[in-house]
C-alpha positions in Angstrom: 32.7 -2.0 -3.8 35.8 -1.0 -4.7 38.6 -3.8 -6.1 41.0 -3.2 -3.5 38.1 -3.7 -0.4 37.0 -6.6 -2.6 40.8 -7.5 -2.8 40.9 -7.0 1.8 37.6 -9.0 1.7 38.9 -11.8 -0.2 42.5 -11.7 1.4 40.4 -12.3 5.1 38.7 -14.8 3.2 41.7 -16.9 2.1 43.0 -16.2 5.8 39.9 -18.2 7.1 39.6 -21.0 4.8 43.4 -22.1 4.5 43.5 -22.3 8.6 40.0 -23.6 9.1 40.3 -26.3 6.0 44.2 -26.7 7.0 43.4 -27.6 10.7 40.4 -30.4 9.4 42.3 -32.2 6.3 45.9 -32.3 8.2 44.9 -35.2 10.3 43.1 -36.4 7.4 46.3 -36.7 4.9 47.9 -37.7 8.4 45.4 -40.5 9.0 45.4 -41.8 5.4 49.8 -41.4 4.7 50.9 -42.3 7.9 53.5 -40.7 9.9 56.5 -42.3 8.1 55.0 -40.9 4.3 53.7 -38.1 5.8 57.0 -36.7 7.2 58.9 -37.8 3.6 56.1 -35.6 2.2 56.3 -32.8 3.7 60.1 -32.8 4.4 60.3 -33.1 0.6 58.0 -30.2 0.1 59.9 -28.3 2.6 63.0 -28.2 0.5 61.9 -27.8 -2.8 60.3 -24.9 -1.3 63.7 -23.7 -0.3 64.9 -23.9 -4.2 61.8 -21.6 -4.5 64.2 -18.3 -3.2 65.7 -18.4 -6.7 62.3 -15.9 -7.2 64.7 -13.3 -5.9 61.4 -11.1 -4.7 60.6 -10.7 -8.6 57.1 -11.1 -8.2 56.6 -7.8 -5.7 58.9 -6.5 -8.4 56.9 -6.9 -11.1 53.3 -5.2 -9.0 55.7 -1.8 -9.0 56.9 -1.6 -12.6 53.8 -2.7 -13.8 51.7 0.2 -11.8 54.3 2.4 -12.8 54.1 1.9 -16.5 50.5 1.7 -16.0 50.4 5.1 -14.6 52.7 6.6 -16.6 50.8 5.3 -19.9 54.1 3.7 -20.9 53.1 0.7 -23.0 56.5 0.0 -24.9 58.3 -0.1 -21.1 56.0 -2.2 -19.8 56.3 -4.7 -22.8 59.6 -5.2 -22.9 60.1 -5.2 -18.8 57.5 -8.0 -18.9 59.7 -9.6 -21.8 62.8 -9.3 -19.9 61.2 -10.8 -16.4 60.1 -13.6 -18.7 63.7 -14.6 -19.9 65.1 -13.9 -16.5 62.1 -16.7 -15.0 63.3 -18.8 -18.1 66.9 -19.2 -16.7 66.2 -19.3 -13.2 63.6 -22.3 -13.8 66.6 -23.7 -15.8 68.9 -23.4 -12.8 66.4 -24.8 -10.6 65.5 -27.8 -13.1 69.7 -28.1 -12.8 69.9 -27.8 -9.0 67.1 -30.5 -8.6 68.7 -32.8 -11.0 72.2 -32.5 -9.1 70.9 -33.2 -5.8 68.1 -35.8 -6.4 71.2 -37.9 -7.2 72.1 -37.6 -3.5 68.5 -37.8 -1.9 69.8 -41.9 -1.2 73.0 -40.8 0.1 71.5 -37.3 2.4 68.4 -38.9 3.9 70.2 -41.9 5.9 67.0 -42.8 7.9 65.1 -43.5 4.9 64.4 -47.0 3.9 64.0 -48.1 0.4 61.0 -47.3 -0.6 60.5 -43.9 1.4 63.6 -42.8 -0.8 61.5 -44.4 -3.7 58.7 -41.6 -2.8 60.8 -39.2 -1.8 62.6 -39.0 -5.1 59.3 -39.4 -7.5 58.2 -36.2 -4.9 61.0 -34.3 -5.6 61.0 -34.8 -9.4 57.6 -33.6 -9.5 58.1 -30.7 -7.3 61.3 -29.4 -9.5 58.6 -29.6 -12.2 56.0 -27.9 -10.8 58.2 -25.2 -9.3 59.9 -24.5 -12.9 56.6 -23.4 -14.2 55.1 -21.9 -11.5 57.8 -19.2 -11.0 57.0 -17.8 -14.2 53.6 -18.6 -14.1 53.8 -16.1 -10.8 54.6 -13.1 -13.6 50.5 -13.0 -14.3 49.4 -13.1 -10.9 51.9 -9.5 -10.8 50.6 -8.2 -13.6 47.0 -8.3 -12.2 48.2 -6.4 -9.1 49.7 -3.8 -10.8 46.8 -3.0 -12.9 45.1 -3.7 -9.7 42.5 -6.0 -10.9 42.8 -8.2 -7.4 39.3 -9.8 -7.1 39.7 -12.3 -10.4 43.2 -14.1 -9.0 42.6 -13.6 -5.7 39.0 -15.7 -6.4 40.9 -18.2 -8.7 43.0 -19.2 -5.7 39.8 -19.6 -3.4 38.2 -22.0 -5.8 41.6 -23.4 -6.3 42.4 -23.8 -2.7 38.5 -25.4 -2.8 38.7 -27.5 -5.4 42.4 -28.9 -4.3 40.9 -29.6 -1.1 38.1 -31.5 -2.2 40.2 -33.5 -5.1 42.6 -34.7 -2.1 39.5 -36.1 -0.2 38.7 -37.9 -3.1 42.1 -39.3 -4.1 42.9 -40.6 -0.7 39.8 -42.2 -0.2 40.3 -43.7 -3.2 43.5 -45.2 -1.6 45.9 -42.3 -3.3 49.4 -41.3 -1.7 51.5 -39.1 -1.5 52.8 -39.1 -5.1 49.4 -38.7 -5.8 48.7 -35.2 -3.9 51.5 -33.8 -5.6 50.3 -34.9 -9.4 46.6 -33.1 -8.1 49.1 -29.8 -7.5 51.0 -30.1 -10.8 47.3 -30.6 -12.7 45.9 -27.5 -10.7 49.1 -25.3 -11.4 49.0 -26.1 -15.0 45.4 -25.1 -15.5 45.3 -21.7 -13.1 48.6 -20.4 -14.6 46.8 -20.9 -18.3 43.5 -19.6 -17.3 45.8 -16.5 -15.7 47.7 -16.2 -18.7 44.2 -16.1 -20.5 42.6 -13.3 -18.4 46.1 -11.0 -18.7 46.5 -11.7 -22.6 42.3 -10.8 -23.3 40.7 -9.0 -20.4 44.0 -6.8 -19.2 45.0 -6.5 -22.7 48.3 -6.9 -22.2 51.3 -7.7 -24.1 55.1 -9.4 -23.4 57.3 -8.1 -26.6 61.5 -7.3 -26.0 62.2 -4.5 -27.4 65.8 -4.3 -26.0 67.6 -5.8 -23.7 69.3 -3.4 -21.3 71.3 -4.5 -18.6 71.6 -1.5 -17.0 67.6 -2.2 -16.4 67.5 -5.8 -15.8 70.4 -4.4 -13.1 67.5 -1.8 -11.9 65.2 -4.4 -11.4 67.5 -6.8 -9.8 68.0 -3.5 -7.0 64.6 -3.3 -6.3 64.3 -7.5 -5.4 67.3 -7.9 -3.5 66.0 -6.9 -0.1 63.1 -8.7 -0.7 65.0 -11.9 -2.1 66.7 -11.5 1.6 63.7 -11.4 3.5 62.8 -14.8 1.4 66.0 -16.1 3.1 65.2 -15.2 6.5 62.0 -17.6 6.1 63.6 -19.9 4.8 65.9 -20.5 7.9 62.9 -19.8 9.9 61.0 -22.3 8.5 62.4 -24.8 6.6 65.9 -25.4 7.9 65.1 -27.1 10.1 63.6 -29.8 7.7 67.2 -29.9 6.0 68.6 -30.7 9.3 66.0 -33.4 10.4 65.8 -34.7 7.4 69.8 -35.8 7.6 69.5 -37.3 11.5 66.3 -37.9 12.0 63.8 -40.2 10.6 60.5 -39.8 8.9 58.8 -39.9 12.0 60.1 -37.3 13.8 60.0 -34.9 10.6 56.1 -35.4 10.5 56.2 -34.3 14.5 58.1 -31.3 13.5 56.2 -30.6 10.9 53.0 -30.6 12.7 54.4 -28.2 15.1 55.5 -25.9 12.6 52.2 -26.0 10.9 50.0 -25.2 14.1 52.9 -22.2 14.7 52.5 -21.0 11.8 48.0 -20.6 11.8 49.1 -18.4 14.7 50.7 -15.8 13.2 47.1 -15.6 10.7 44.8 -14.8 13.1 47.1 -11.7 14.7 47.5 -10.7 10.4 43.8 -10.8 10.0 43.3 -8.2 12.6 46.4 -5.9 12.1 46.0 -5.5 8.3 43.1 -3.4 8.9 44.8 -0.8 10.5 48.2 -1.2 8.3 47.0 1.4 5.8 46.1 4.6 7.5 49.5 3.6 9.3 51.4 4.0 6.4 50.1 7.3 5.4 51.4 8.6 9.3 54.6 7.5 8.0 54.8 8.9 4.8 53.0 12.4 5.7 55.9 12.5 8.2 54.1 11.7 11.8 56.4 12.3 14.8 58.0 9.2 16.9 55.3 9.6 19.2 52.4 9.9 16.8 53.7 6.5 15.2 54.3 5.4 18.7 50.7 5.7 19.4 49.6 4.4 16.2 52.0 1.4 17.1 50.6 0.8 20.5 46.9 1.0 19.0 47.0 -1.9 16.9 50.1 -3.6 19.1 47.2 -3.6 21.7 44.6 -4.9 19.7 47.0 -7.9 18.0 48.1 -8.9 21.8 44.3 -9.2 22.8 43.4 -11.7 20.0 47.2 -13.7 20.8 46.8 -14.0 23.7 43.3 -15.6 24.1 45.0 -18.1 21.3 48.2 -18.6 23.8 46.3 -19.1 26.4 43.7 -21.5 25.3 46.6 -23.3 23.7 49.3 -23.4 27.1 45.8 -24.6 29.1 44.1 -27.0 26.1 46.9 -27.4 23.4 48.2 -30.7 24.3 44.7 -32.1 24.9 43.7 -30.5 21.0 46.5 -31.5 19.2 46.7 -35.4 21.2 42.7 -35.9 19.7 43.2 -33.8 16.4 47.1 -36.3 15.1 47.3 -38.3 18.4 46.4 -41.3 16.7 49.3 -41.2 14.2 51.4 -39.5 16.5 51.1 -41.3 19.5 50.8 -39.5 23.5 54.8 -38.9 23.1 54.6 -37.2 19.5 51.7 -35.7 20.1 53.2 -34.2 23.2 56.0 -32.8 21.0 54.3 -31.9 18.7 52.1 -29.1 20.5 55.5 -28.1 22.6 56.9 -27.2 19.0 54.2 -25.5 18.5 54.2 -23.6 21.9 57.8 -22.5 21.5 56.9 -20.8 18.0 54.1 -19.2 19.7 56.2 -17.8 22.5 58.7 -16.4 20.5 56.4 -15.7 17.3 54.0 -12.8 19.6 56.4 -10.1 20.0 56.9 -9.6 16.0 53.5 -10.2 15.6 52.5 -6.9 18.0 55.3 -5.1 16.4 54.3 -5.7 12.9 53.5 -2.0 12.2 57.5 -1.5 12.5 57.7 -3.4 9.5 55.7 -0.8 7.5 58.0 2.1 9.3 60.8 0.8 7.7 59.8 -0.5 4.4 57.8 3.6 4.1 61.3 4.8 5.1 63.4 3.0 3.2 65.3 1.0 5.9 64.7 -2.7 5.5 68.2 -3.1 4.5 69.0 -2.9 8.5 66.5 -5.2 9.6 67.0 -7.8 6.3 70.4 -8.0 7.2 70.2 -8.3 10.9 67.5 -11.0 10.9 69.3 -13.1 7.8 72.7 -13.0 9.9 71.1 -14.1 13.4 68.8 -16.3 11.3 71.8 -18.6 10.1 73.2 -18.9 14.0 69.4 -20.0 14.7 69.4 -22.6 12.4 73.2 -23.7 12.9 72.4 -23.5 16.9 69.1 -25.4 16.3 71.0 -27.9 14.4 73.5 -28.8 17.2 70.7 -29.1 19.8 69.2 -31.4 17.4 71.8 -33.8 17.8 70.9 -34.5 21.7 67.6 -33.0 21.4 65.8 -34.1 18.1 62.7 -31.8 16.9 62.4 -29.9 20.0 66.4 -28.7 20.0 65.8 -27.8 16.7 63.0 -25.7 16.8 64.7 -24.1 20.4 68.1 -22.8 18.5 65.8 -21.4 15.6 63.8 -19.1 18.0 66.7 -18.0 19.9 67.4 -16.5 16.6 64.0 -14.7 16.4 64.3 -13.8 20.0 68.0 -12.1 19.4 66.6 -10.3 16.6 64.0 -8.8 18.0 65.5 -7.4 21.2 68.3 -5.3 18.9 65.4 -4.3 16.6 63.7 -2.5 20.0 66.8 -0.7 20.2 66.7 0.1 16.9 63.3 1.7 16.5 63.9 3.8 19.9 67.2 4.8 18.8 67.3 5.3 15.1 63.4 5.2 14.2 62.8 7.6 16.9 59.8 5.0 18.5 59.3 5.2 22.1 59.5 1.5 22.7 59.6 2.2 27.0 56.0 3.6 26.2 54.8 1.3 23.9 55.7 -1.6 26.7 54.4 0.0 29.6 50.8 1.0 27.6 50.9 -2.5 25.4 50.8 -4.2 29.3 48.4 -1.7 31.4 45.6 -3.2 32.2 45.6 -6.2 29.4 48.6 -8.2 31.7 46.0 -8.2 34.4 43.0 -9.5 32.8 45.3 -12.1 30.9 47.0 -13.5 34.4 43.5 -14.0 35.7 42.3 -15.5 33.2 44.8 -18.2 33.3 44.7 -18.8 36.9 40.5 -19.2 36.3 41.6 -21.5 33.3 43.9 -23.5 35.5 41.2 -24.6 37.5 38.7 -25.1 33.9 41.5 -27.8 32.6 40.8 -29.7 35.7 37.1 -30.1 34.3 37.2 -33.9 34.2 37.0 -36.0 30.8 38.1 -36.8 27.6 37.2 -36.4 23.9 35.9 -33.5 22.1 32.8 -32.8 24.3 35.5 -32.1 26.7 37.5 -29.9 24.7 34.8 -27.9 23.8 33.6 -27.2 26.9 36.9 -26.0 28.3 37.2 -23.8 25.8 34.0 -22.1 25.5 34.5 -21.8 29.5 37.7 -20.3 28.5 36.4 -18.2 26.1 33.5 -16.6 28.7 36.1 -16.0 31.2 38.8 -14.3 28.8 36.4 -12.2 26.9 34.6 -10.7 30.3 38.0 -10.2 31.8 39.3 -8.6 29.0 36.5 -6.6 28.3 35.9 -5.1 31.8 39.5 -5.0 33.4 41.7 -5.7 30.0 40.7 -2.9 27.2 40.5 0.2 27.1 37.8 3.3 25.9 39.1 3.1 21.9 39.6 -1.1 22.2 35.9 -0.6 23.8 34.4 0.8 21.1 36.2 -0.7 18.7 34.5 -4.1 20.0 31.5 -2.2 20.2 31.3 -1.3 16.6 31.8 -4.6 15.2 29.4 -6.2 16.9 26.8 -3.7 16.2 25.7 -4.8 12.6 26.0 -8.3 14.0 23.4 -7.4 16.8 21.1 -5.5 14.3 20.7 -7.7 11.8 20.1 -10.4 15.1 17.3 -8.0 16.5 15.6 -7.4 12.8 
């Protein structure tokens, strides 16, 4: 097997355990922090991570002028731009350790709800996380340079026995009555010792070497042209998903930040099972592109895996509409309460709503990016983006968690209407095609399904037992109607051919 199937295998992989472990140690950390920590945890995490743009996109930067020195057998470049990125990661980590240091003196004086000792934690947090963040953006140069050669199985492997070990190590610590200074010290340890042993496997296995020999600004400027767009699209997540901790975190209190948080963090698994599916097909779509397919071949190709991404969302959307507040009041309800748990999945919901048409779209992503116009779409999402968040932040005000979360996807929601118009116009899609054939036959088996599943919630009961068998009612129903009234002859066989090693090894 090849390194870059081995790379796919190991991607799904990662996919799996982050959501699966994710969705059983939340309520754990939940359980064992309690809401208030919990929420000065992650709101702190949530910012820091916003200091984390300062990357400018350097890291995709560095896979392409890697494999283009590689390729070109061009060892002197490639020293000296791996040199350069290395003194450019050495002064942004000093500007981030300078940023930190100016505004941890006003983490009292910004986070009003916070009583004494939650700014106590919040401020050791944030000291820690400045740390960790000024070595791990150039720690992130090694993980590139494996790309570009692409060697992907070795740190692609190191972060699933990372992820692993982290996981376990944070069982451990908070049954051993740690907090949440304590989870962050297991992260700075871990980052420490994977950056060395990457450093280790690019310096002896890769054979590779860092050495300036000139400093041209007229390339660091080259590089800098390359990241931009990339550094914007970093910007765009951020105001997707962490303003609105930087808005709670000034009028709310702990409390409500853990609600939001747990909303965001169930939104956010969504979007990973509709990736997990889609990626398969992204490839062969991004030769169309580049061997010049016409608007309605790419149309076609967009509607193929559009189709297939909808199916999978919407047996998530559905099950979460019908079951979601029932899930997420026995999975954090006992931190959260009825009312926060209640919130909580709403949040969630919202994302969700507004989250599925990007998702079924994501094959206009690789249009652009294989013709070279992000620039459009960077700009239009960062722009509408900010009136999300500044919207979000006003609904806040009367509206707490929920207003927040409602201004930020009217942003999304904007954006992606003028993008439509923008791949029928401009990209030449056929977006009136791509609706009509996304819907036919798949709105059908998905509006029956709920109205069956309407009458499954009513299943009396409480407690898991419950839960489960809702949903694998749910499940029965969605998959028969979607099969039989729902797909059609390639989704079919596509099914078909999935299942068939399954069934053989089954039968054998």
């Amino acid at each position: 097997m090849s390194q870059l199937k081995k790379g796919a295998f190991l991607n799904y992989t990662t996919i799996f355990l982050t959501n699966i472990v994710g969705l059983l140690l939340t309520p754990f950390i939940l359980n064992h922090l309690g809401k208030s920590e919990y929420g000065v945890y992650i709101t702190i995490g949530a910012l820091v991570g916003t200091i984390g743009i300062l990357d400018f996109g350097l890291n995709n930067t560095i896979i392409r002028f890697v494999a283009k020195y590689k390729a070109e057998k061009d060892r002197r470049s490639e020293e000296n731009f791996l040199a350069t990125v290395m003194l450019i990661y050495f002064a942004i980590s000093v500007i981030a350790i300078i940023i930190g240091v100016i505004f941890y003196g006003y983490i009292d004086s910004y986070f009003t709800k916070m009583d004494p000792e939650e700014i106590r934690i919040a401020k050791v947090i944030f000291a820690l996380l400045i740390l960790n963040m000024a070595i791990g953006l150039p720690g992130g140069t090694f993980v590139g340079v494996c790309y570009g050669y692409e060697s992907f199985v070795f740190p692609k492997s190191l972060n699933i026995i990372r992820y692993c070990l982290r996981s376990l190590t944070v069982v451990g610590i908070l049954l051993l009555g740690g907090k949440a200074i304590a989870l962050v010290v297991i992260d700075t340890i871990y980052n420490i010792v994977v950056i060395s042993i990457q450093a280790h496997f690019v310096f002896t296995k890769l054979d590779v070497r860092f050495k300036l020999h000139e400093l041209s600004k007229r390339f660091i400027i080259e590089i800098f042209s390359y990241s931009i767009w990339i550094f914007v699209f970093s910007l765009v997540k951020v105001f997707q998903w962490k303003a609105g901790h930087w808005v709670l975190g000034r009028l709310a209190t702990p409390e409500v930040l853990t609600i939001y948080g747990i909303g965001i963090t169930l939104g956010t698994y969504y979007g990973a099972f509709s990736t997990a599916i889609s990626s398969v097909f992204l490839p062969r779509a991004t030769k169309m592109t580049v061997g010049n397919a016409s608007g309605e071949e790419l149309t076609s190709m967009m509607i193929k895996i559009g189709r297939v991404s909808f199916i999978v969302l919407m047996y998530i959307l559905g099950a979460f509409y019908l079951f979601g507040n029932q899930f997420v009041m026995m999975w954090v309800g006992g931190e959260l309460g009825q009312s926060g748990s209640y919130e909580s999945w709403l949040i969630a919901f919202i994302i969700m709503l507004a989250y599925t048409l990007p998702l079924i779209q994501g094959f206009g992503n690789s249009i652009l990016e294989a013709k070279n116009k992000l620039r459009f779409k960077a700009t239009l999402y960062l722009s509408f983006m900010i009136v999300g968040a500044g919207l979000g932040a006003l609904l806040a005000y009367y509206y707490g968690a929920v207003g927040m979360i409602i201004g930020t996807v009217t942003g999304w929601l904007i954006v992606q209407n003028v993008m439509n118009f923008y791949y029928h116009r401009v990209i030449g899609l056929n977006i009136i095609r791509f609706f009509k054939e996304l819907l036919n036959r798949t709105i059908i088996s998905f509006g029956l399904t709920l109205l069956v599943g309407y009458f499954i919630n009513m299943i009396p009961g409480v407690g898991w037992t419950n839960f489960i068998l809702k949903a694998v009612c749910y499940s029965i129903v969605y998959f028969l109607t979607t099969y039989y009234i729902g797909t059609i002859e390639f989704e079919k066989r596509l099914f078909k051919d999935t299942l068939s090693p399954i069934l053989s090894k089954i039968k054998s």
